[in-house]
N, C-alpha and C positions, 0 to 999 in steps of 0.2 A: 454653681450648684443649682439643681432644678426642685422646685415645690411642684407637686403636682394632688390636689383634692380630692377625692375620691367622691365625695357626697358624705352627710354624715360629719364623722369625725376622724375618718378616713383620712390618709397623710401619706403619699411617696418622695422622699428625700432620695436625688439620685446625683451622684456625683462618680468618684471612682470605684463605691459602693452603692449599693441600694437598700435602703431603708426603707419598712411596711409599718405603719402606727394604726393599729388597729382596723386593718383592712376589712371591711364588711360592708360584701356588693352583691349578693344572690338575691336576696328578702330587702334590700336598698333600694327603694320605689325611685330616690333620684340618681343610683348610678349610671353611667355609663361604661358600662363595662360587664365582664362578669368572671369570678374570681377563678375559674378554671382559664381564661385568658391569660392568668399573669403567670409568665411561667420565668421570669429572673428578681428573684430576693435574694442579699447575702444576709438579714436579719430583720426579724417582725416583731417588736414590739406591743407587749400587749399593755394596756392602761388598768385594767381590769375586765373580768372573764363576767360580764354582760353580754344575752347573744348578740345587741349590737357593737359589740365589738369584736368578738372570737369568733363566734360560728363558722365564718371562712376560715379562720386560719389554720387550719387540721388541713385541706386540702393544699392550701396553696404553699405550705409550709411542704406536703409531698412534692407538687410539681417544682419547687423550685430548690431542696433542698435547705432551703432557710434555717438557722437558728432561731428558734423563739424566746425571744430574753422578755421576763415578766418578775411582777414578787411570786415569792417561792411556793404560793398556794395557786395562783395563778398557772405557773409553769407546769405543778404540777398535774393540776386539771387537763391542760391543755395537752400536757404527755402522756395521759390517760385516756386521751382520746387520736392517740396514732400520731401527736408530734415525735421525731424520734430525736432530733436532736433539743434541749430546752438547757436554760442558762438559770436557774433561780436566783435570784437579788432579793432586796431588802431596801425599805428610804432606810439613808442613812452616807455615806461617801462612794468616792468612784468606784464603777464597776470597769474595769480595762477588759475593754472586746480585741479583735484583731483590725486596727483601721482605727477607730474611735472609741470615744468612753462614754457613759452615761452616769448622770447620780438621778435616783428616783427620789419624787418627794412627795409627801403628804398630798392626800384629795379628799373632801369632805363628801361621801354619797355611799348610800347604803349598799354593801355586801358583807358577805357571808365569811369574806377574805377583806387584807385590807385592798384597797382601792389607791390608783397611786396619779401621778404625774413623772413626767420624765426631763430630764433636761439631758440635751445630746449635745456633746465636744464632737464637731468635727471639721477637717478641713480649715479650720482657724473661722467658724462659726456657731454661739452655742444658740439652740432653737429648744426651748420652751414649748413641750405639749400636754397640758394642761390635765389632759383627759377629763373624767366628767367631775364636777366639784360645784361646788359655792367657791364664793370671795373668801378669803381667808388673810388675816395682817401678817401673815409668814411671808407671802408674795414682796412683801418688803425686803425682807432676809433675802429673797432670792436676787433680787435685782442686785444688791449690796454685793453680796457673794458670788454672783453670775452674772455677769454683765449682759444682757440678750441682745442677739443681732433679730431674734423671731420669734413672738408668740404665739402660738394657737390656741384658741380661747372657745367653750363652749359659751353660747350667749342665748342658747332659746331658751330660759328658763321651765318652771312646772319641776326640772328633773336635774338640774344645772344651772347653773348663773340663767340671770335675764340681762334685760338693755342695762339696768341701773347697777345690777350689781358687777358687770363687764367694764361699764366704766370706771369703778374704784379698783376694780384689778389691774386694769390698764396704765392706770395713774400709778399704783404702786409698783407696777413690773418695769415702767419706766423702757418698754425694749423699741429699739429702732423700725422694727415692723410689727403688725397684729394681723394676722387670718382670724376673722371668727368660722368658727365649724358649729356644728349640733343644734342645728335649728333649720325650720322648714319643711323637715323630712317625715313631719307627721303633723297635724293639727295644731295638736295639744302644742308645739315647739314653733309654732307661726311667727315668724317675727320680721319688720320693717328695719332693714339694716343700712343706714349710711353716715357721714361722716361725725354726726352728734356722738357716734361712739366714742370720738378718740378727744370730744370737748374737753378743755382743762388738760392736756396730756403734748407729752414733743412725739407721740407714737404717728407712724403713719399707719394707712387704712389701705390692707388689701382684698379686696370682696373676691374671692374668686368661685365662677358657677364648676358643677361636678364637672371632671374629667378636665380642667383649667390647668395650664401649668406657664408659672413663671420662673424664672432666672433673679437669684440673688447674689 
């Protein structure tokens, strides 16, 4: 299964499908890329309808025919702006797609709708994307109940976690890998990222720069 970073919070998971977590690379000062290039998604995942995280996904959701699975105010936004296919969920238990499952859960960050996190079953790996939140003691619950092979963690704080409070999520998520994402891509979100992250914790540490892709 391939990780590949977008910049941002940005996530392609590609294996015998291809997974988008909040694609957002037009107005993305570190993509590389640009979201009329991507033209194979089987499903994009939205964390919450923030423009950085939707604003692409109305086009790239046309060019590649994509489902967009989101909570249900979410989806719905996003299908009011020309998604044609959308999936509405809810935190709360699995949502069974074609290929894999997802359960969404609680995110602590201001909107208008709730705001969510995702955990994806796939391929006999579950990966943990955080989207934008604070530390929260539920991260506990999840590890118990969801065992993670991958976390992605926002860590520039101002708007989401910072260094300190990434560290107590990391400790509590307990998962075999960490990506942090949401930091660097503006000022305000500046951060010195290396292994002091994962202090106190059995997680390991993968820094990957925009357009980076590894194998898990």
């Amino acid at each position: 299964m391939k990780i590949q970073f977008y910049g941002h919070a940005g996530v392609k998971i590609e294996d015998d499908l291809v997974l988008l977590i909040d694609p957002w690379l037009n107005d993305n000062p570190l993509a590389t890329m640009k979201a009329e290039n991507i033209t194979n998604a089987d499903y994009i995942i939205a964390t919450h309808n923030h423009f950085d995280h939707v604003n692409d996904i109305p086009l790239i959701a046309k060019n590649t025919g994509a489902t967009v699975v989101g909570i249900v105010e979410t989806a719905e936004d996003l299908a009011a702006k020309g998604c044609e296919k959308t999936i509405g969920c809810n935190i709360g238990g699995i949502v069974k797609l074609n290929g894999l499952e997802l359960v969404f859960t609680q995110a602590f960050h201001s909107m208008s709708s709730n705001p969510s996190g995702v955990i994806i079953f796939y391929n006999n790996k579950t990966i943990y994307h955080a989207g934008d939140t604070g530390v929260f003691g539920d991260m506990k619950l999840i590890s118990e109940m969801y065992p993670l092979d991958l976390a992605i963690l926002p860590v520039g704080g101002h708007f989401t976690m910072g260094i300190k409070e990434a560290k107590k999520a990391i400790q509590l998520l307990n998962s075999k890998l960490v990506i942090p994402v949401h930091y660097n891509t503006f000022d305000l979100i500046r951060q010195e990222i290396n292994n002091d992250l994962i202090d106190n914790s059995n997680s390991q540490l993968l820094i990957l720069e925009p357009g980076e892709k590894i194998q898990i």
